[in-house]
ChimeraX commands (.cxc) that place a marker at each C-alpha (Angstrom):
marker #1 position 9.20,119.23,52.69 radius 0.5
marker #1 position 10.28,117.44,55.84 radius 0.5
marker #1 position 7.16,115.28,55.61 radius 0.5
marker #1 position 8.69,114.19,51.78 radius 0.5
marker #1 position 11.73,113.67,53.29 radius 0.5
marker #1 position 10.50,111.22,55.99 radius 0.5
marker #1 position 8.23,109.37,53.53 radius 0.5
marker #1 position 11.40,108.81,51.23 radius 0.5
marker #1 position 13.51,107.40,54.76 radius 0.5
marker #1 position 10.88,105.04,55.61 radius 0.5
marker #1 position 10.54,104.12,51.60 radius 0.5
marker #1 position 14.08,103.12,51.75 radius 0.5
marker #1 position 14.13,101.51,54.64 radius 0.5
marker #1 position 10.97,99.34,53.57 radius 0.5
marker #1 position 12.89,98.84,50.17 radius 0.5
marker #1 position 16.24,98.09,52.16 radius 0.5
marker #1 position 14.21,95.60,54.25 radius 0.5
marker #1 position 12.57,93.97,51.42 radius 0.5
marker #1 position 15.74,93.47,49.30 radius 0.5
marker #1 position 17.49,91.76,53.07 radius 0.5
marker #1 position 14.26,89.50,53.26 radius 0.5
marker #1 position 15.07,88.90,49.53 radius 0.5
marker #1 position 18.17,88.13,50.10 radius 0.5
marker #1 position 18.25,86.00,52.54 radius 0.5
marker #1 position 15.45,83.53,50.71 radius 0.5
marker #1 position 17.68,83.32,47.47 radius 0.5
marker #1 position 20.83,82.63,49.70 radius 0.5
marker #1 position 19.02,79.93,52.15 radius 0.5
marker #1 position 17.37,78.61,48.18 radius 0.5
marker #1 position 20.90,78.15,47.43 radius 0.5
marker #1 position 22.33,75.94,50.56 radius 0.5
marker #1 position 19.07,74.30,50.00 radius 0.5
marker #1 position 19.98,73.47,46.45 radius 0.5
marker #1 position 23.82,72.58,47.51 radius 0.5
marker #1 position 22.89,70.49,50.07 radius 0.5
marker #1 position 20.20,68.71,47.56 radius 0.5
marker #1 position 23.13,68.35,44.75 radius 0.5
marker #1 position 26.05,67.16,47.71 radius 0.5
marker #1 position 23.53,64.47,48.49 radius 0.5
marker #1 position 22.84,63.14,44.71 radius 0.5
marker #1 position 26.84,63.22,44.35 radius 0.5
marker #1 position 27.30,61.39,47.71 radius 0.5
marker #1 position 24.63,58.41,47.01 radius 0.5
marker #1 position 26.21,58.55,43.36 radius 0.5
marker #1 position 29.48,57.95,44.63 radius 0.5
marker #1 position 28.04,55.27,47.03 radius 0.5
marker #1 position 26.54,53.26,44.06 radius 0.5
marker #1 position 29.49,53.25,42.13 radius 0.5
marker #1 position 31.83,52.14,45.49 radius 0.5
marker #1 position 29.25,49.38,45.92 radius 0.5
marker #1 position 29.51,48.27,42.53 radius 0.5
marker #1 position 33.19,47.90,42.35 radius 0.5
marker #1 position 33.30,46.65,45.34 radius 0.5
marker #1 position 30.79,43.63,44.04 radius 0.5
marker #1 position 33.25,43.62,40.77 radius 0.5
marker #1 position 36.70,43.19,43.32 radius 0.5
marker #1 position 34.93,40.29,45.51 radius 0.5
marker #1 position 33.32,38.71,42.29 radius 0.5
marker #1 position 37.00,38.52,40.88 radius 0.5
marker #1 position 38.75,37.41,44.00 radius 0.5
marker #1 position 36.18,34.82,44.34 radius 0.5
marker #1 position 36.99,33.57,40.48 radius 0.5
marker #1 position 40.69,33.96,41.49 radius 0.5
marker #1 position 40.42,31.74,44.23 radius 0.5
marker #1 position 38.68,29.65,42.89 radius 0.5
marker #1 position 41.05,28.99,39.83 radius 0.5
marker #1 position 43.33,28.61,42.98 radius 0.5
marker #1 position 41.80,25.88,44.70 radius 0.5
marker #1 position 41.17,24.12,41.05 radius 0.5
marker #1 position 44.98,23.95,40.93 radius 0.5
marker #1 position 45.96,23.27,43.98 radius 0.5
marker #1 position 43.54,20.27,43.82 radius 0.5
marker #1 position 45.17,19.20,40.62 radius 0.5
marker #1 position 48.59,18.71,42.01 radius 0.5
marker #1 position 47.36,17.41,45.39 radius 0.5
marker #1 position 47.96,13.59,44.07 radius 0.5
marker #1 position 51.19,14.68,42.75 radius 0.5
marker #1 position 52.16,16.12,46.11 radius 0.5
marker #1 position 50.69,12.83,47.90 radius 0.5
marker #1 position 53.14,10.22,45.96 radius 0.5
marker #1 position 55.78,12.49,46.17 radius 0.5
marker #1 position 55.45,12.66,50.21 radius 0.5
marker #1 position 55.02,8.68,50.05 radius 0.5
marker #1 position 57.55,7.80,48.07 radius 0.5
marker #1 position 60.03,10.08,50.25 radius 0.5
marker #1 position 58.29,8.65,53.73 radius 0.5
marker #1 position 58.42,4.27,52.04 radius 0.5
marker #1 position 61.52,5.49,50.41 radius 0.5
marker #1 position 63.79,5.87,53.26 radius 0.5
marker link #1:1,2 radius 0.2
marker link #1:2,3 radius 0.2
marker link #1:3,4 radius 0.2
marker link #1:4,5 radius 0.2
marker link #1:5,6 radius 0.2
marker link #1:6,7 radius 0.2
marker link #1:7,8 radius 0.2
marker link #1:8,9 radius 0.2
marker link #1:9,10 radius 0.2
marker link #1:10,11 radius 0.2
marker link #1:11,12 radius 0.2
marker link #1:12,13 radius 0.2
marker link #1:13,14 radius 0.2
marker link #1:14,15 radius 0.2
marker link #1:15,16 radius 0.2
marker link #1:16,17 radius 0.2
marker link #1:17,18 radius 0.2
marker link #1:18,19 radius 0.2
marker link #1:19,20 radius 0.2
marker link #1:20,21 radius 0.2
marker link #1:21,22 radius 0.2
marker link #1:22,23 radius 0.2
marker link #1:23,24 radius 0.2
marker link #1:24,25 radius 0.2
marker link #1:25,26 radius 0.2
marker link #1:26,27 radius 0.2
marker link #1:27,28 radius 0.2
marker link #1:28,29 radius 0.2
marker link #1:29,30 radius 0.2
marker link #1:30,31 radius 0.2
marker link #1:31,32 radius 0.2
marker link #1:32,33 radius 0.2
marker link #1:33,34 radius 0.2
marker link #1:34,35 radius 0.2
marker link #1:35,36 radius 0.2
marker link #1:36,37 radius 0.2
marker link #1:37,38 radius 0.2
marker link #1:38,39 radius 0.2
marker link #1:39,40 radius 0.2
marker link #1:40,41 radius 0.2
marker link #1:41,42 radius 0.2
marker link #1:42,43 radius 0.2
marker link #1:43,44 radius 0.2
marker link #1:44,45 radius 0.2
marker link #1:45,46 radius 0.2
marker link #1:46,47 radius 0.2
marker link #1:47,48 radius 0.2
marker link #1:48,49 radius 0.2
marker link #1:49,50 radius 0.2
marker link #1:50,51 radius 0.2
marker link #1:51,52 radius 0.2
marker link #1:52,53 radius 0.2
marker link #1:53,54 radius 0.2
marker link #1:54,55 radius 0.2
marker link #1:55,56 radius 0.2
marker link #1:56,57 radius 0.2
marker link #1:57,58 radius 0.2
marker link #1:58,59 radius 0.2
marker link #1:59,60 radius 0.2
marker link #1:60,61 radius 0.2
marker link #1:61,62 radius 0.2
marker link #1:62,63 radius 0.2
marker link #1:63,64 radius 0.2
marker link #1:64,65 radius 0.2
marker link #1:65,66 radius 0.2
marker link #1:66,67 radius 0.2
marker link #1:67,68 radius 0.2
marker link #1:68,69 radius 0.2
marker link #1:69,70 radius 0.2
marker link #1:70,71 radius 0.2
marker link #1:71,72 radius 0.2
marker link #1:72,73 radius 0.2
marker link #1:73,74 radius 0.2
marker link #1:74,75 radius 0.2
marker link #1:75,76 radius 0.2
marker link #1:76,77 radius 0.2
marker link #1:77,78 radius 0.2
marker link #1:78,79 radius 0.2
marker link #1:79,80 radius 0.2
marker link #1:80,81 radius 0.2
marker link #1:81,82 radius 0.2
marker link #1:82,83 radius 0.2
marker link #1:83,84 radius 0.2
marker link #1:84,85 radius 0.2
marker link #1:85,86 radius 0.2
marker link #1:86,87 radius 0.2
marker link #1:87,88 radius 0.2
marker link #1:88,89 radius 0.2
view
């Protein structure tokens, strides 16, 4: 009888060990999997910053362009008026 009894202990403990050891691979296969998924969100995330950020400088570039285009246009304006204030007096 007592050696049944110790046989069951050290079954359970082998079991209680095993399911621990268990345990601990499935939780450690899970940070492995969250760190794996963090990092596909995080270069996601990067690509799409990136990509607006190559939308915002494309457009400021058209912008200031369109600036320059119309600040060129009234440059001779600007030029005679300035001349005919400076002759004019």
């Amino acid at each position: 009888m007592d050696q049944a009894r110790a046989d069951a202990r050290a079954r359970a403990q082998k079991l209680a060990a095993e399911a621990e050891r268990d345990g601990r691979a499935l939780l450690q296969k899970g940070k492995d999997a969250a760190a794996k998924a963090a990092a596909a969100e995080l270069e996601k995330a990067e690509a799409a910053a990136a990509k607006r950020r190559d939308e915002i400088l494309a457009q400021a570039a058209k912008d200031c362009g369109a600036l320059k285009k119309q600040a060129g246009s009234r440059m001779d304006k600007a030029t005679q008026a300035i001349l005919g204030r400076v002759v004019g007096k």
